[in-house]
DOZA-699334 format. One line per 10 residues: their letters; for each residue x, y negated, z negated of C-alpha. Coordinates in nm, 2 decimals, padded with zeros to 4 digits. Layout:
<sites>
a	X:Y:Z ~ ...
</sites>
This chain:
<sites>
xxxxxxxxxx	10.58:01.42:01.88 ~ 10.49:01.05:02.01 ~ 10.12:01.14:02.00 ~ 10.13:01.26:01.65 ~ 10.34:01.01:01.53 ~ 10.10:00.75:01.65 ~ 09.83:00.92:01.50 ~ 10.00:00.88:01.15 ~ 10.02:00.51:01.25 ~ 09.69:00.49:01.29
xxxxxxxxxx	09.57:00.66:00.99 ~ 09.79:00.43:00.78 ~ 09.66:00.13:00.97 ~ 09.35:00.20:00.97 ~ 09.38:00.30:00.58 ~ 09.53:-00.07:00.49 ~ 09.19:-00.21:00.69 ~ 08.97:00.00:00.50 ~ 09.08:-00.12:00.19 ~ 09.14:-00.48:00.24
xxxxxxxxxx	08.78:-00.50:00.40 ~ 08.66:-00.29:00.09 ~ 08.82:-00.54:-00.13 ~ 08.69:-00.86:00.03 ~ 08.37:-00.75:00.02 ~ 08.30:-00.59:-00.29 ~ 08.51:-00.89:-00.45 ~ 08.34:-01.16:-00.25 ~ 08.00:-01.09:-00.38 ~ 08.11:-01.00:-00.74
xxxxxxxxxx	08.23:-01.38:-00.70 ~ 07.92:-01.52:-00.55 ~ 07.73:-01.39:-00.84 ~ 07.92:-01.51:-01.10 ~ 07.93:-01.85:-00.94 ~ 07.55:-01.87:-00.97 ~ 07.55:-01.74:-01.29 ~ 07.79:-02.02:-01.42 ~ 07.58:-02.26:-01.30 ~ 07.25:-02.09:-01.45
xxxxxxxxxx	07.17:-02.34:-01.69 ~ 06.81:-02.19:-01.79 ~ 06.93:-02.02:-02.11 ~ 06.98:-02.34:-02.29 ~ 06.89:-02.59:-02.08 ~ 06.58:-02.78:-01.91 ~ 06.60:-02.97:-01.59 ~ 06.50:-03.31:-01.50 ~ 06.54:-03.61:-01.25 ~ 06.52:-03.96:-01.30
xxxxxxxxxx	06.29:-04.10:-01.07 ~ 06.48:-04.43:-01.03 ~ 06.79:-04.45:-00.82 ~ 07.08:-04.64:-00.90 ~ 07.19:-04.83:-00.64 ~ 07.49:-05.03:-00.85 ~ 07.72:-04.93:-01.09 ~ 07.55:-05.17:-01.32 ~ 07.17:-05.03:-01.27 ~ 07.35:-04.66:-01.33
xxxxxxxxxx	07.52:-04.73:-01.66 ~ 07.16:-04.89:-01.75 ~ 06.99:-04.55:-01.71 ~ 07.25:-04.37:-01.91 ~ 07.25:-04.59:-02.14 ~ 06.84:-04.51:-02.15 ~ 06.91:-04.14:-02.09 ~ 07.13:-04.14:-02.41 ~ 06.98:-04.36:-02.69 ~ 06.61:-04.13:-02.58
xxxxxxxxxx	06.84:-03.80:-02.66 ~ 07.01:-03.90:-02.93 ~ 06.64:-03.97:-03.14 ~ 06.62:-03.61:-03.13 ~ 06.96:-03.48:-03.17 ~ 06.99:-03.38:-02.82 ~ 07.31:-03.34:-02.62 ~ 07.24:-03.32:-02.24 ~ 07.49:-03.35:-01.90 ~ 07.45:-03.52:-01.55
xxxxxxxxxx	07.55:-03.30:-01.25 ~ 07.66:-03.43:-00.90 ~ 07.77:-03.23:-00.59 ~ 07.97:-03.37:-00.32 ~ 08.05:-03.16:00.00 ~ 08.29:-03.27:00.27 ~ 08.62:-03.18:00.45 ~ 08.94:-03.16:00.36 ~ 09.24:-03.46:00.43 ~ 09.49:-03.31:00.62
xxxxxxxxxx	09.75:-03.54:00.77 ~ 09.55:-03.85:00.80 ~ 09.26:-03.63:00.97 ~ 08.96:-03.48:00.86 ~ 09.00:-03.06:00.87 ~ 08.63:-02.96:01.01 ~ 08.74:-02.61:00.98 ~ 08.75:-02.61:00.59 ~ 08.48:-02.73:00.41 ~ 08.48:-02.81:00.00
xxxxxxxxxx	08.21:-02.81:-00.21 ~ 08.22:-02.92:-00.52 ~ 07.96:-02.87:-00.85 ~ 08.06:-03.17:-01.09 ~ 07.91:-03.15:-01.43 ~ 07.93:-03.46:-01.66 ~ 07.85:-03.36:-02.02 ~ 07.74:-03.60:-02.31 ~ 07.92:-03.41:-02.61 ~ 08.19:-03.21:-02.41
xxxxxxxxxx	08.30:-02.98:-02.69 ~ 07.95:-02.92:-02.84 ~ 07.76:-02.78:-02.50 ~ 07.72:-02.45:-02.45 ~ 07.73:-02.47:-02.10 ~ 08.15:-02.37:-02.15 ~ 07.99:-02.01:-02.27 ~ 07.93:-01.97:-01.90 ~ 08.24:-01.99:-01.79 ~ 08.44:-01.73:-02.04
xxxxxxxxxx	08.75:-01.84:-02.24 ~ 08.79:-02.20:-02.04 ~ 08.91:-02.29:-02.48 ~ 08.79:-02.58:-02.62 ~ 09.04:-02.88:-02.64 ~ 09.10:-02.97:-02.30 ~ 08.94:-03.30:-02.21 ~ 08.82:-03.15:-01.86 ~ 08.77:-02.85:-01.73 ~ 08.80:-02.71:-01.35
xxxxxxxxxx	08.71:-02.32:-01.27 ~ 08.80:-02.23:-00.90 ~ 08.71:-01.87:-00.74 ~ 08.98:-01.70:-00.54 ~ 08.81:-01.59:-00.24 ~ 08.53:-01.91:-00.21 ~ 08.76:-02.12:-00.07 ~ 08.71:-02.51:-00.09 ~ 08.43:-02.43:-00.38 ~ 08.49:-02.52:-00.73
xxxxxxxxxx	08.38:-02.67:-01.06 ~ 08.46:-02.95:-01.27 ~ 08.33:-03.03:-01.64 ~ 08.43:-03.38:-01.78 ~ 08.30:-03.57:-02.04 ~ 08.02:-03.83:-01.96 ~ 08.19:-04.15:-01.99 ~ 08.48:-04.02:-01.69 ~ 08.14:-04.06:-01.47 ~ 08.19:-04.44:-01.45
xxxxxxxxxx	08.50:-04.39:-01.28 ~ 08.50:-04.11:-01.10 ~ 08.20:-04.21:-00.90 ~ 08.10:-04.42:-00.60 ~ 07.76:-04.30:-00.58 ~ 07.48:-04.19:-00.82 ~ 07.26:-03.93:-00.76 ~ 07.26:-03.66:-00.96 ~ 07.02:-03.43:-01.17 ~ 06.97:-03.39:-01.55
xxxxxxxxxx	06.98:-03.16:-01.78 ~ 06.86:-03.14:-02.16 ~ 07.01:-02.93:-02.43 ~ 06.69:-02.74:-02.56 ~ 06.47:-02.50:-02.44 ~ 06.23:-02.64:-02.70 ~ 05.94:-02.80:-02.48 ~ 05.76:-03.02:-02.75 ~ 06.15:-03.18:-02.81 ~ 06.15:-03.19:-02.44
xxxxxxxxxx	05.84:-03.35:-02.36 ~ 05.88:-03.65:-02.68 ~ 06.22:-03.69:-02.49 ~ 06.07:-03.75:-02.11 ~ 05.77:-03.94:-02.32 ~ 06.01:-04.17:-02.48 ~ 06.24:-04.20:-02.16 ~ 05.96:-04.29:-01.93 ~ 05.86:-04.56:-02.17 ~ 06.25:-04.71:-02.21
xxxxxxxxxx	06.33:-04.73:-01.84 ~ 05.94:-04.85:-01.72 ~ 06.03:-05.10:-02.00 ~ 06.35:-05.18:-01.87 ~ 06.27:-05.17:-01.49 ~ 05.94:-05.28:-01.47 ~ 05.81:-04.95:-01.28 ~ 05.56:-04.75:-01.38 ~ 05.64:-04.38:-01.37 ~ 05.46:-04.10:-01.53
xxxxxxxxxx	05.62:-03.85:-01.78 ~ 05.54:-03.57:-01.47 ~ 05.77:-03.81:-01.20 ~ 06.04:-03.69:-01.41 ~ 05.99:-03.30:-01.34 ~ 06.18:-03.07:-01.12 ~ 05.91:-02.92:-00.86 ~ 06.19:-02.76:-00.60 ~ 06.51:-02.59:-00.65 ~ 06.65:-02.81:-00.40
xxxxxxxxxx	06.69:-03.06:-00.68 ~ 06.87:-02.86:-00.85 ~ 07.16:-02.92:-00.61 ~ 07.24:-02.54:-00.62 ~ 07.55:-02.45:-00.39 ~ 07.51:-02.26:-00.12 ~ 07.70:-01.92:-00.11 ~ 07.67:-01.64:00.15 ~ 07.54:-01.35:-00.03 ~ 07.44:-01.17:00.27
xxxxxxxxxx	07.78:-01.03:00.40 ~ 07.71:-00.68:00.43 ~ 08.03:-00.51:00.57 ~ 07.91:-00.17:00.52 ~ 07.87:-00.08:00.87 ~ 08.21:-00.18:00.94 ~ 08.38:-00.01:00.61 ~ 08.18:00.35:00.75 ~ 08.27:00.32:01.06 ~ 08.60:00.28:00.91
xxxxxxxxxx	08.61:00.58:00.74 ~ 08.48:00.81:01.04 ~ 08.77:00.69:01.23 ~ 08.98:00.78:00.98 ~ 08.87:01.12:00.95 ~ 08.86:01.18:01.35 ~ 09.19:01.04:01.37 ~ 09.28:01.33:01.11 ~ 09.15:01.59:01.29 ~ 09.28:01.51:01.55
xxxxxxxxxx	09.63:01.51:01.41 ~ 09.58:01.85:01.32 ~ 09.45:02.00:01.67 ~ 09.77:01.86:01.77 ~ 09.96:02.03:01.52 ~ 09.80:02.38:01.66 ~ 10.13:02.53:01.77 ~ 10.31:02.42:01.48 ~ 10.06:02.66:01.24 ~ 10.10:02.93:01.49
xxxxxxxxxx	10.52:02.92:01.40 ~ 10.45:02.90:01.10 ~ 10.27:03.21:01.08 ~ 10.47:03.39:01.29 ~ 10.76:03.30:01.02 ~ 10.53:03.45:00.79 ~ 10.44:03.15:00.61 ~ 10.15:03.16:00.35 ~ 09.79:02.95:00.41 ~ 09.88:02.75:00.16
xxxxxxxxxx	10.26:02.65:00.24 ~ 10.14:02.64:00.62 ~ 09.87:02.35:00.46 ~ 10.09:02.16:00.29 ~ 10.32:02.13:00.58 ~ 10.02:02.05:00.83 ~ 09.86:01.79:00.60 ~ 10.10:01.60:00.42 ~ 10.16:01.34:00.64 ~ 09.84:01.25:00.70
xxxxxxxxxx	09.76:01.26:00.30 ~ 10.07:01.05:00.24 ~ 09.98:00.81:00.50 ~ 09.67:00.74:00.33 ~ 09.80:00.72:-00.01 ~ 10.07:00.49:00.09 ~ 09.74:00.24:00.18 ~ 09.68:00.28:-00.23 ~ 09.94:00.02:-00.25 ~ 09.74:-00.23:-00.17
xxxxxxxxxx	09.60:-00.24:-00.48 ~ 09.84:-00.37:-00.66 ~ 09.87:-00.66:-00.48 ~ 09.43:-00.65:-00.58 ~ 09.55:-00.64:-00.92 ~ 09.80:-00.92:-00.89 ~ 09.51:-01.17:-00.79 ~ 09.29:-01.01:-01.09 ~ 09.03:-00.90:-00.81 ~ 08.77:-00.64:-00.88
xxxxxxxxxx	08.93:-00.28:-00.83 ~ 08.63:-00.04:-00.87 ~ 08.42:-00.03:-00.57 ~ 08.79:-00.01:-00.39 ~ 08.93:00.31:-00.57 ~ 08.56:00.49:-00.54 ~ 08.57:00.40:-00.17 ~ 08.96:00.52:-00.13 ~ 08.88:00.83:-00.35 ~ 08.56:00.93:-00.18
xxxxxxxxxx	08.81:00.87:00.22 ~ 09.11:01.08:00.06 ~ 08.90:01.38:-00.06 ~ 08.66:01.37:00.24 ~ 09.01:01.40:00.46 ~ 09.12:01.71:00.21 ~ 08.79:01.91:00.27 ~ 08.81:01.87:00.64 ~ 09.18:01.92:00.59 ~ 09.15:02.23:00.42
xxxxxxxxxx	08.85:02.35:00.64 ~ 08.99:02.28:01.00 ~ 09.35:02.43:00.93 ~ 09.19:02.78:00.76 ~ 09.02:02.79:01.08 ~ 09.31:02.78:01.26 ~ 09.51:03.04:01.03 ~ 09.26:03.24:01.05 ~ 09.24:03.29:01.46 ~ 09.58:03.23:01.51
xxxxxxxxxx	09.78:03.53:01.64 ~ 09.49:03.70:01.74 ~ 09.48:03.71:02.15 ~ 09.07:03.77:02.17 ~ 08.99:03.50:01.87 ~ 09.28:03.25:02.01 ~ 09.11:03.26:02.35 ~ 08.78:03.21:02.23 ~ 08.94:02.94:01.99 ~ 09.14:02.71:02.28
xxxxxxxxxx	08.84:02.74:02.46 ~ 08.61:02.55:02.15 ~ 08.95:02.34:02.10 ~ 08.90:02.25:02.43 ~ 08.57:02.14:02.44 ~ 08.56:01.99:02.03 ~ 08.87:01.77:02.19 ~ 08.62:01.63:02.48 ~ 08.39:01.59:02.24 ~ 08.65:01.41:01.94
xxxxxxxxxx	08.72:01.20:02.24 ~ 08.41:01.09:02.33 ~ 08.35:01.03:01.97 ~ 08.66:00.81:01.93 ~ 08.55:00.61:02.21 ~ 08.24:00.54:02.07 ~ 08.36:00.50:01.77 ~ 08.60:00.22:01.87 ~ 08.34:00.07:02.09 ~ 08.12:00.03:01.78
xxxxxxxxxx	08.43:-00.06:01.54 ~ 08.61:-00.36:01.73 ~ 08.34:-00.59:01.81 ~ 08.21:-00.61:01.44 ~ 08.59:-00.64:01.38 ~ 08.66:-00.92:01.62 ~ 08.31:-01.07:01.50 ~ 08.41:-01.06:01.17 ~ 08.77:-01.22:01.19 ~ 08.62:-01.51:01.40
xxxxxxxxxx	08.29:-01.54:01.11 ~ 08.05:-01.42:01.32 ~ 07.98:-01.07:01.17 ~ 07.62:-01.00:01.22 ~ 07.28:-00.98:01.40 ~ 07.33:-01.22:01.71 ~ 07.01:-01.22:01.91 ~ 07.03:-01.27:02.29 ~ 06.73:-01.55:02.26 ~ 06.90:-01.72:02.01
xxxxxxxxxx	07.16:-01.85:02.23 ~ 06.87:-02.08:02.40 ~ 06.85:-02.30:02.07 ~ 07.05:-02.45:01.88 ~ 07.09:-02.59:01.46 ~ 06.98:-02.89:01.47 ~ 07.04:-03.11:01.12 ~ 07.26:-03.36:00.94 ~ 07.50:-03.19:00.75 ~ 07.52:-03.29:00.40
xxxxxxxxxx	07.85:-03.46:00.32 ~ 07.94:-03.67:00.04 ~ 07.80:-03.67:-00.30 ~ 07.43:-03.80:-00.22 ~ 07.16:-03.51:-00.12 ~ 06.93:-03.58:00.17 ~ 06.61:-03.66:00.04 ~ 06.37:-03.51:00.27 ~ 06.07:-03.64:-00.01 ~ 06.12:-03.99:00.03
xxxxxxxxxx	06.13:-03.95:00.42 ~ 05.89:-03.76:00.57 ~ 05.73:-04.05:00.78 ~ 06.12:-04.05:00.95 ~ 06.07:-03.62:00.93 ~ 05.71:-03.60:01.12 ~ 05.82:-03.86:01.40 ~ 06.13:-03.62:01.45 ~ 05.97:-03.32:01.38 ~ 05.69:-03.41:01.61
xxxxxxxxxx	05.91:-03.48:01.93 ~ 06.11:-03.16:01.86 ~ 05.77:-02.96:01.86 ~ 05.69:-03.10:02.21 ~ 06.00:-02.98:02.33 ~ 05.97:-02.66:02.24 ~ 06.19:-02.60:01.91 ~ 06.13:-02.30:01.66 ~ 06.06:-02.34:01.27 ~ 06.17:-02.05:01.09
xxxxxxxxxx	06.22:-02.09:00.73 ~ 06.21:-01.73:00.55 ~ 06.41:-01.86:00.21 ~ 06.08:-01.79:00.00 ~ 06.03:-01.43:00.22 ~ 06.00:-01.13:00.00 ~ 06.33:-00.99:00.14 ~ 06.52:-01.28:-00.01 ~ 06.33:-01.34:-00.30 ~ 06.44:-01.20:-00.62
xxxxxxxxxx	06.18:-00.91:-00.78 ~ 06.09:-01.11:-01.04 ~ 05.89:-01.33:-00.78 ~ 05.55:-01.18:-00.75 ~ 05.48:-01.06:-00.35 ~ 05.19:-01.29:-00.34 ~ 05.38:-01.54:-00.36 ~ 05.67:-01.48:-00.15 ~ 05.60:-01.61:00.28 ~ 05.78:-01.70:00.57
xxxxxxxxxx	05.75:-02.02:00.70 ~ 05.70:-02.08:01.10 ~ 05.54:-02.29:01.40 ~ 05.34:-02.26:01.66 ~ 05.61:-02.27:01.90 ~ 05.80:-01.96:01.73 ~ 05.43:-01.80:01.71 ~ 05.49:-01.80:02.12 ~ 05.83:-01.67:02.16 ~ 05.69:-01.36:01.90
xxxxxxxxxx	05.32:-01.36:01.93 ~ 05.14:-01.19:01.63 ~ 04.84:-00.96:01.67 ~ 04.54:-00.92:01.44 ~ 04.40:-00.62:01.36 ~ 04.23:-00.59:01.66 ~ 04.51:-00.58:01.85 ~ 04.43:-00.94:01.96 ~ 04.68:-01.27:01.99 ~ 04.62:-01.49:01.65
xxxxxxxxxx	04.58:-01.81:01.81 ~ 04.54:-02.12:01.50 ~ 04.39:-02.43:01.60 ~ 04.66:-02.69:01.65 ~ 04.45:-02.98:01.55 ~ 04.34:-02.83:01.23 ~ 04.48:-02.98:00.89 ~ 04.39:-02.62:00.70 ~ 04.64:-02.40:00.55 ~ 04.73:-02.13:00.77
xxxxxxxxxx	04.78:-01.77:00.66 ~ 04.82:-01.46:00.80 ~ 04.82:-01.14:00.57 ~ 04.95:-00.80:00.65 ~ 04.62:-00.57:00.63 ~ 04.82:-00.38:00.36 ~ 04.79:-00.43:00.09 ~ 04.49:-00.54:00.01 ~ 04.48:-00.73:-00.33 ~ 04.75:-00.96:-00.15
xxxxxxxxxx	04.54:-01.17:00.00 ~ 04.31:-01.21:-00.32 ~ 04.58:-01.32:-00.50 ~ 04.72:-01.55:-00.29 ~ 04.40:-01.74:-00.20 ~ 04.35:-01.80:-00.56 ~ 04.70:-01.91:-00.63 ~ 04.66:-02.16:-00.33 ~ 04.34:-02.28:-00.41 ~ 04.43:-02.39:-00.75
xxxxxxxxxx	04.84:-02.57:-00.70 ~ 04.81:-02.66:-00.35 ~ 04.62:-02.99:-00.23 ~ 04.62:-02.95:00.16 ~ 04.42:-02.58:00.03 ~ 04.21:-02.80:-00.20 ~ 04.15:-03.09:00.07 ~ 04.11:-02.90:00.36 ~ 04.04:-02.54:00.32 ~ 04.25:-02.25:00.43
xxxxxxxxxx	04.23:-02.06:00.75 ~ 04.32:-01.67:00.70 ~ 04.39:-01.40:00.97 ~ 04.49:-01.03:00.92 ~ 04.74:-00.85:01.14 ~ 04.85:-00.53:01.16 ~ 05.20:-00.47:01.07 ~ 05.19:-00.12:01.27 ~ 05.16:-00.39:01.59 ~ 05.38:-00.61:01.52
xxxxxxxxxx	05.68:-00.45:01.50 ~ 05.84:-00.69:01.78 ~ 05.81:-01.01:01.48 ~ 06.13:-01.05:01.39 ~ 06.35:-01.29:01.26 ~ 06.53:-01.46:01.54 ~ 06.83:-01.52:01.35 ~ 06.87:-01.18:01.17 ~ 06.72:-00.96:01.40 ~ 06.51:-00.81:01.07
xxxxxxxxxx	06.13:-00.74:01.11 ~ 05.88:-00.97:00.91 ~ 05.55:-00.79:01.00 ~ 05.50:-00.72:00.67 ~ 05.52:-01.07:00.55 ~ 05.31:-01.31:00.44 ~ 05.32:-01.58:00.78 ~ 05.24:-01.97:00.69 ~ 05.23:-02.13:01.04 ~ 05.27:-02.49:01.04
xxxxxxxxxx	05.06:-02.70:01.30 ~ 05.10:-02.98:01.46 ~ 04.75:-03.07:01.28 ~ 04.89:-03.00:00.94 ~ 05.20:-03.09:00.98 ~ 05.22:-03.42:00.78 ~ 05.10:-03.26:00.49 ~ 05.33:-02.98:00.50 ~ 05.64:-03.19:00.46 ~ 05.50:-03.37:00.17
xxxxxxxxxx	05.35:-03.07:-00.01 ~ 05.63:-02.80:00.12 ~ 06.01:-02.80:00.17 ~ 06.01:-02.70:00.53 ~ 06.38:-02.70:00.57 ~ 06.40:-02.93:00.82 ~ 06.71:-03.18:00.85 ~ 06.78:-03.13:00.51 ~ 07.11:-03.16:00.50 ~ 07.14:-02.79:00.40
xxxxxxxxxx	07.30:-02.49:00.53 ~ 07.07:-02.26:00.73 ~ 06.83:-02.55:00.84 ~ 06.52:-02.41:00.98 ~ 06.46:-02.61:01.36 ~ 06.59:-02.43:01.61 ~ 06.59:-02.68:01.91 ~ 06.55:-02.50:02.27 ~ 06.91:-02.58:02.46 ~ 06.67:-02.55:02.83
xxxxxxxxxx	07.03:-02.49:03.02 ~ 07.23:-02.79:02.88 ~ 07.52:-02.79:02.66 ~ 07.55:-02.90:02.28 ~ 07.70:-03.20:02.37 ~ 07.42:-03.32:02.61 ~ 07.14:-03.18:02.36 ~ 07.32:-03.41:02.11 ~ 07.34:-03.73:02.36 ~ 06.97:-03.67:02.42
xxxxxxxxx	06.85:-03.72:02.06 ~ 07.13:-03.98:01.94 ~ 06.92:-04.31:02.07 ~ 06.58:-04.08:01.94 ~ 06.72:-04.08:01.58 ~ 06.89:-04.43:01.59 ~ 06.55:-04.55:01.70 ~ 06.37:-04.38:01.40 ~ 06.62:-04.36:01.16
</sites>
């Protein structure tokens, strides 16, 4: 009675998990993609920067001042946008375990933009606005009215944005800027200074859309169903009184399996505390519904089994000796299956859900995180980001950058132009092989582009070449190096961070030769103040804390 009893617990149990980690996931990315489509501002707006930075409150109100009298000769409303990421106050102390992140948008004609149409009914008399997302804790936005940027703000960076999608408006407007500010700074930009050339400057946040706690809810649901069945074997003897009494199939089912049933249903009432937080319900009552009749089929199956053979000495002989070896073998199973359950579990509670690759704990992320409401600049620095970059090479450290891979790039990106970024130093660790089943070995004082093309398919490589040839100077100046591998031998490439195989992307390897020109032309995502940074420095048996003694005087010294 114990035993079956716990059982029951454990279906319920395990029934609440299921759904709350249903719940969070399906609702966590349903929030990460509205987040980025709130701040989509390509339906009715065009980006730009001012190449001048403000380093006074005095020289900032100048440029808006400039910014406004150039948009308001053509009719045009526009908005400023600043991010600032840091920690939370707590008692006196910073809270490094909380982060916040906030998107602030500072809008010309507040009640005219149509930048509130993103955000639903926000209505259209407040003086500010603020739209917070239940499950991205410590992220939010803010929408004020332009002339609250004077004293809200300590710092001015930000990026622009015009109210038009009209590019003739849009290029009088930059025309007429450019000639304003050179005016009243003495500089001498060009209309093209003031264009956006990486999404970088958009200051887009950066949200985690790569959860995938599918494993872990299937996993969830096999338990569940062993843990059933089980239940059942153990209700064997029960069935066979129940016969004996003369009980009907279908009264001896209902007896055997409404427990369990109602042990799962009584999990539905998690929902309502889903509904109470206005979360996304669907993907939770298709994944309960599909758990529930998936326990009623093997429900149903498993005890007409046992009414059928039970009473019968030759078939209940026959029977307890299959019971007897399917219960080694639902053990077994149940092992297995909580081997493979509670380490994503534990992973997942402490963050850590996902690929962990045993070399990766040789290196560690090595970059300034961004906090505060100026962005790193890795532009303007990349005298500062060669010197570092360059004594990190000779000690060994990976560059992995696969943000513009084909695997993260949306479809609408053409596959020619999707690669994965890397060194020669990760080109070690995971050697690639041509197609003649030799090492590709670049020249590391070489300034040429480097490529290396998957042998399939073909009109990759065509289209590519002629795409670098014509936007990319270091292609222009110095010619590009191409090799071909074959992805059928390179199935060890992988990404050391994910664990997923890239032999089928298009490789750019950075050397130390071309180096210098890759920071300038490319954003290598390197120190960049960004999550995910792409140097991996090699640990060589010391701790964080000595790794971090060691380069403190290097930066100091550079920096």
């Amino acid at each position: 009675m114990k035993t079956k009893n716990l059982f029951l617990s454990v279906i319920c149990l395990f029934s609440f998990i299921l759904s709350s980690i249903t719940a969070y996931s399906s609702n966590y990315h349903s929030e990460v993609k509205l987040a980025l489509h709130q701040l989509d501002t390509s339906e009715h707006f065009i980006a730009f920067k001012l190449p001048l930075v403000a380093h006074t409150k005095k020289q900032f109100r100048q440029l808006i001042t400039i910014v406004d009298e150039s948009a308001q000769k053509f009719g045009l409303n526009y908005m400023e946008k600043n991010v600032y990421l840091g920690y939370p106050l707590e008692n006196g102390r910073l809270n490094y375990a909380k982060s916040i992140s906030e998107q602030n948008f500072y809008v010309n004609n507040l009640h005219k933009t149509s930048f509130l149409g993103n955000f639903g009914a926000l209505g259209s008399d407040n003086s500010e606005y603020t739209y917070t997302y239940p499950l991205l804790k410590g992220y939010k936005v803010t929408i004020r009215p332009l002339g609250s940027v004077f004293k809200d703000r300590k710092n001015f960076e930000g990026v622009f944005f015009l109210e038009t999608l009209d590019l003739n408006k849009y290029n009088a407007f930059i025309t007429l800027l450019n000639q304003h500010l050179n005016q009243s700074f003495m500089t001498h930009y060009k209309p093209r200074d003031y264009q956006i050339t990486r999404s970088t400057e958009l200051l887009l946040p950066f949200l985690d859309d790569e959860l995938d706690l599918s494993p872990l809810i299937n996993s969830l649901s096999v338990f569940i169903l062993i843990a059933v069945l089980i239940y059942l074997l153990l209700e064997w003897r029960s069935l066979r009184l129940y016969k004996l009494n003369g009980w009907s199939f279908w009264r001896s089912f209902l007896s055997l399996t409404l427990k369990p049933l109602f042990a799962i249903l009584f999990a539905f009432i998690y929902d309502f505390w889903v509904i109470s937080k206005h979360l996304e319900l669907t993907e939770l009552l298709n994944r309960q519904g599909f758990t529930f009749f998936a326990v009623l089929v093997i429900s149903f199956l498993m005890v007409g089994l046992m009414y059928l053979v039970s009473l019968v000495p030759a078939k209940e002989r026959y029977f307890s000796l299959s019971l007897f070896c399917l219960l080694g073998g639902i053990k077994i199973f149940f092992l297995l299956t909580l081997i493979t359950f509670f380490p994503p579990l534990g992973s997942l509670l402490t963050g850590n859900y996902g690929h962990k690759d045993p070399e990766l704990k040789k290196y560690a992320e090595f970059f300034p995180y961004m906090i505060g409401g100026n962005v790193v600049d890795d532009r303007n620095n990349a005298t500062e980001l060669e010197k570092i970059y360059q004594i990190a090479d000779s000690q060994g450290a990976l560059l992995l950058n696969d943000s513009g891979s084909s695997y993260k790039q949306p479809n609408t990106v053409a596959r020619e132009l999707t690669s994965v970024t890397i060194n020669t130093n990760y080109l070690k660790r995971y050697p690639l092989r041509d197609v003649h089943n030799k090492k590709i070995i670049p020249d590391l004082a070489s300034k040429k582009l480097v490529l290396v093309f998957p042998d399939t398919p073909k009109d990759l490589v065509t289209k590519r070449l002629k795409y670098e040839q014509k936007n990319d100077p270091i292609a222009q100046k110095y010619g590009i190096k191409v090799f071909y591998s074959n992805p059928r031998s390179n199935q060890n490439f992988k990404n050391i961070v994910t664990g997923k195989n890239m032999a089928n992307e298009i490789i750019m390897i950075v050397t130390p030769g071309n180096i210098r020109h890759a920071l300038t032309q490319y954003h290598l995502n390197i120190l960049s103040g960004f999550a995910n940074d792409s140097l991996l420095l090699p640990l060589k048996k010391t701790s964080l804390s000595q790794l971090s003694q060691q380069w403190e005087p290097i930066l100091k010294n550079i920096i």
